[in-house]
C-alpha positions in Angstrom: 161.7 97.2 24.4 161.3 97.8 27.9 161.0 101.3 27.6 158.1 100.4 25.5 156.4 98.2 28.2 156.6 100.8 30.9 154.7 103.4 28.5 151.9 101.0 27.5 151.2 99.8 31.3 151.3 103.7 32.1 148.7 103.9 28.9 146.6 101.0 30.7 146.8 102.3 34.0 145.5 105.7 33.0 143.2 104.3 30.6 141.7 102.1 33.5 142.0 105.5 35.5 140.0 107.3 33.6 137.7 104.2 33.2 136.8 104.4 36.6 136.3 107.9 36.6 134.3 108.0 33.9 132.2 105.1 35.8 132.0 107.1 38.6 130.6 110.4 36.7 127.8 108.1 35.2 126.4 106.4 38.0 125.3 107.0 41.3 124.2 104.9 44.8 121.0 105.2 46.1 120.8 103.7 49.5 118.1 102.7 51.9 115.8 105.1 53.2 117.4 107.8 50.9 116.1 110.0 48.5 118.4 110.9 45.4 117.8 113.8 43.2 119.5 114.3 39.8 119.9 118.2 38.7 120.5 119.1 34.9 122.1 122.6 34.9 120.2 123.7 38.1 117.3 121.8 37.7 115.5 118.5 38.6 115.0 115.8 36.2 114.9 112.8 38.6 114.2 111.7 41.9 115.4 108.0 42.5 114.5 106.2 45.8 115.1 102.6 45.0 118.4 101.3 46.4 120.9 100.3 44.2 123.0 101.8 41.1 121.6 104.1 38.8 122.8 106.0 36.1 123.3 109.8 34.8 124.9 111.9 32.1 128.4 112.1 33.2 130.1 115.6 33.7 126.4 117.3 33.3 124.2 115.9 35.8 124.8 116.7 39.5 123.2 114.4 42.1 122.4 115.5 45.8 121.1 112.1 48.7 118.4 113.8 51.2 117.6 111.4 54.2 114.8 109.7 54.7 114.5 108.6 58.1 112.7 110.0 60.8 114.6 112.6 62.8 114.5 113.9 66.1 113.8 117.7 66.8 113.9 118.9 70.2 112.2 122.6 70.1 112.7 124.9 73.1 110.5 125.7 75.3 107.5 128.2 74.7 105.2 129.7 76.3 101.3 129.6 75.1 97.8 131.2 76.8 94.8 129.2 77.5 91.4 129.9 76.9 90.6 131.7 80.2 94.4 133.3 80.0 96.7 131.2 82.2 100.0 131.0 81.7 101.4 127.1 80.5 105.3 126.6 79.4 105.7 124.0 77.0 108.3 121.6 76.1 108.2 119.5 72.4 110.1 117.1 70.8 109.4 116.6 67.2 109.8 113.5 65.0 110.1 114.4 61.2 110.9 112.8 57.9 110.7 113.8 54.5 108.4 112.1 52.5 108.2 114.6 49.0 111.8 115.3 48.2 110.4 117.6 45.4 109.3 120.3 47.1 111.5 119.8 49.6 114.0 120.8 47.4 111.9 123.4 46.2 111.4 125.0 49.2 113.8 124.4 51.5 116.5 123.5 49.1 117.0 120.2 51.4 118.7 121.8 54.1 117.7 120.6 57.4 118.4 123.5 59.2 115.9 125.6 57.5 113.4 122.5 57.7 113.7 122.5 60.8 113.3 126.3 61.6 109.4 126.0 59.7 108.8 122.5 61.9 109.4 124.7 65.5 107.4 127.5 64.0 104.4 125.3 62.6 104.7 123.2 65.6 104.6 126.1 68.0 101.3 127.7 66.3 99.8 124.5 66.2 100.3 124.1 70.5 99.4 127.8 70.9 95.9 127.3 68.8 95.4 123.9 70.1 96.1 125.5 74.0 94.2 128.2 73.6 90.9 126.8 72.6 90.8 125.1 76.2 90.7 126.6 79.3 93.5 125.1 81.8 91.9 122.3 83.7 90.8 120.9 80.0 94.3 121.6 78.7 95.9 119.2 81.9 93.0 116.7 81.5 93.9 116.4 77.4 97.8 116.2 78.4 98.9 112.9 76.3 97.2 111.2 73.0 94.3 113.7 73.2 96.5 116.9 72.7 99.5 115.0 70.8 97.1 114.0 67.7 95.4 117.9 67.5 99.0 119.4 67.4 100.0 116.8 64.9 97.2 117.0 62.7 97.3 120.9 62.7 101.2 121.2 62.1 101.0 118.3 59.5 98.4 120.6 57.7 101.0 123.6 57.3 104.2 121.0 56.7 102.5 119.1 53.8 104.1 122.2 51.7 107.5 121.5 52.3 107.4 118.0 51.4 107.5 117.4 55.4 105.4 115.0 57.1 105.2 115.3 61.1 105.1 111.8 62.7 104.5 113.2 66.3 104.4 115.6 68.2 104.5 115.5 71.8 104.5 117.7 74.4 107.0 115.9 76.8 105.8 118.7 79.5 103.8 120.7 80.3 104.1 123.2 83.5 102.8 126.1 85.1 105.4 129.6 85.6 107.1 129.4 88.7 104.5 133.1 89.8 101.4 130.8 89.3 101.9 126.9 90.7 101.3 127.8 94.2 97.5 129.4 93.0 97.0 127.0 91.1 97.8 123.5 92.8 96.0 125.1 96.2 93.3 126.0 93.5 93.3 122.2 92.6 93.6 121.2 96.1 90.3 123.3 97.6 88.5 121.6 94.4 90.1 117.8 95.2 88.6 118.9 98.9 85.5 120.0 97.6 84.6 117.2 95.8 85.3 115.0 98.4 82.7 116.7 100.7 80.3 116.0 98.4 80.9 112.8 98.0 80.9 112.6 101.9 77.9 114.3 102.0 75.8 112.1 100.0 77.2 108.7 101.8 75.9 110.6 104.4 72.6 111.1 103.1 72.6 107.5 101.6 73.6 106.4 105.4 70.9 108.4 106.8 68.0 107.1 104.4 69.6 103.2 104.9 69.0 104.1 108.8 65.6 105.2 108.4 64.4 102.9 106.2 65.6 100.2 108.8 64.0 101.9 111.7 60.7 102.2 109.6 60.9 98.2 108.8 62.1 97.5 112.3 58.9 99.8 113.5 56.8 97.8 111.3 58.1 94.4 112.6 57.5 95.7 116.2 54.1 97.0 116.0 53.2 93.7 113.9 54.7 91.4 116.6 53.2 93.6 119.2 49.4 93.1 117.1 49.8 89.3 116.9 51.1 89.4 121.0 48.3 91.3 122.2 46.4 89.0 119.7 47.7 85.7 121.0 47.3 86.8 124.8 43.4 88.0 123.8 42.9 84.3 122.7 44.8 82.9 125.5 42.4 84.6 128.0 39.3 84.0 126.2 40.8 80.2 126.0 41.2 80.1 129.9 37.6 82.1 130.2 36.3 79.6 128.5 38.1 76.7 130.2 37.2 78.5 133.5 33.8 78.5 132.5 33.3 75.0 131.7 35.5 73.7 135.2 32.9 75.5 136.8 29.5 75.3 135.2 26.9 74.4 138.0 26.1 76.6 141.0 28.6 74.2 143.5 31.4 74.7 141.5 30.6 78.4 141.3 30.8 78.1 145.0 33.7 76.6 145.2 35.6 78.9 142.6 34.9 81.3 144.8 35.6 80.5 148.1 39.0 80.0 147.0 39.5 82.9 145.6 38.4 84.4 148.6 41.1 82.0 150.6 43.9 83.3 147.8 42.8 87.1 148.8 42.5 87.0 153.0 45.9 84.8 152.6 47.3 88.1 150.5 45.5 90.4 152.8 46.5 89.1 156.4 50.4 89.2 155.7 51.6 91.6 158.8 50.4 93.0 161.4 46.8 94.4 159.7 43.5 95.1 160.6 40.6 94.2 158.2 37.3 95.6 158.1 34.9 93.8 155.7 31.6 93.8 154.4 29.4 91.0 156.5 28.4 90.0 152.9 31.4 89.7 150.7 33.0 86.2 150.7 36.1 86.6 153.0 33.6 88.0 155.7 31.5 84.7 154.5 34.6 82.5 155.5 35.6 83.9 158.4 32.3 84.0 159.8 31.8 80.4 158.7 35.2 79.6 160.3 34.1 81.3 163.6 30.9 79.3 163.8 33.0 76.1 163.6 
């Protein structure tokens, strides 16, 4: 009897055994961001990316999980000619996914080795045509988005093939050979300095036209104030003419006007030690005359 138990919880164990095993060779486990492809003597009849279990012929059909994600691809450095044949180095990284696991398989056979060996080749022709078309000051001044997006776009263009799509590629540097720097950053420098003397050059020119339209309106304000002052003192003297004129209107006043005039001039003229000859008609001979007499 007991002999009996132990050989029917064997049966059940290796019953439950082969249960499981059997489980196992009909199903499969698609995870996130995986692909899962299900071969048929050599050749693809499914490709399942939904997580969760799915199932398969047991003992026939052979499964084989290709990632999904994005990966990182470092490519050595290259280097490429410009347009007007410098010398650059460059140094890419790559970020990568698969997104058609079909002809991934197809033409890679999913191995991500080989994949990656057609990324550094695509990516390299894409910087080389993309480098080339511009001489070197454009290829420095489209360093960044500019330059990322036409290598991406060109390499994604050759990838698409391979069931490969190219999420970026970026040119994390970009420098000159060790032979050429010193030409070319004194090259850059005797520009920098050239630009800035032309800039110099037309502040000083703006200056320079600031200055003389000031003097010209400073000119202007002169001559017009020295108008309206020659002006002024025109009507001042014709003002004390006129005032003159009327203080002494009759032949008295006349008189009198100028006999002091007269006084104001001997005062002037007798200052020192002077001798004065005069005409016995003019006015200061008049006075003096007049005073000898009295």
């Amino acid at each position: 009897m007991e002999k009996k138990k132990s050989f029917l919880s064997v049966f059940v164990i290796i019953i439950l055994i082969a249960a499981l095993f059997l489980f196992g060779a009909a199903t499969y486990i698609v995870h996130q961001n995986e692909y899962v492809t299900v071969r048929r003597f050599g050749k693809i009849i499914a490709i399942a990316d939904d997580p969760g279990l799915h199932v398969r012929t047991p003992f026939i059909d052979d499964v084989q999980t290709i990632s999904a994600k994005a990966v990182l691809y470092d490519i050595p450095a290259s280097d490429v000619i410009t347009k007007d044949k410098k010398s650059m180095i460059t140094d890419t990284y790559v970020i990568w996914r698969v997104t058609d696991p079909l002809k991934y398989v197809q033409t890679l056979n999913a191995l991500t080795a080989r994949a990656e060996e057609r990324i550094e080749a695509s990516v390299y022709n894409a910087t080389k045509n993309a480098i080339s078309s511009m001489t070197q000051d454009e290829v420095i001044e489209a360093r960044g988005e500019h330059l990322t997006n036409l290598i991406s776009e060109e390499a994604n263009n050759d990838m698409t093939g391979y069931g490969i799509t190219i999420v970026q590629a970026q040119i994390k540097a970009l420098d000159l050979p060790d032979d050429n720097k010193n030409a070319v950053y004194e090259r850059m420098i005797s520009e920098r300095n050239n630009i800035a003397a032309s800039y110099t050059a037309q502040g000083d020119a703006e200056a320079q036209k600031i200055h003389n339209e000031t003097d010209k309106q400073v000119a202007i304000v002169k001559a017009q104030a020295e108008k309206d002052a020659a002006k002024l003192v025109a009507e001042g003297e014709s003002e004390y003419m006129a005032t003159l004129s009327k203080a002494y209107d009759t032949e008295e006043k006349s008189d009198f006007y100028s006999y002091i005039r007269g006084l104001d001039a001997l005062k002037a003229s007798l200052k020192g030690d002077k001798t004065i000859v005069l005409d016995k008609n003019s006015e200061l001979a008049k006075i003096l005359y007049g005073n000898f007499n009295n």
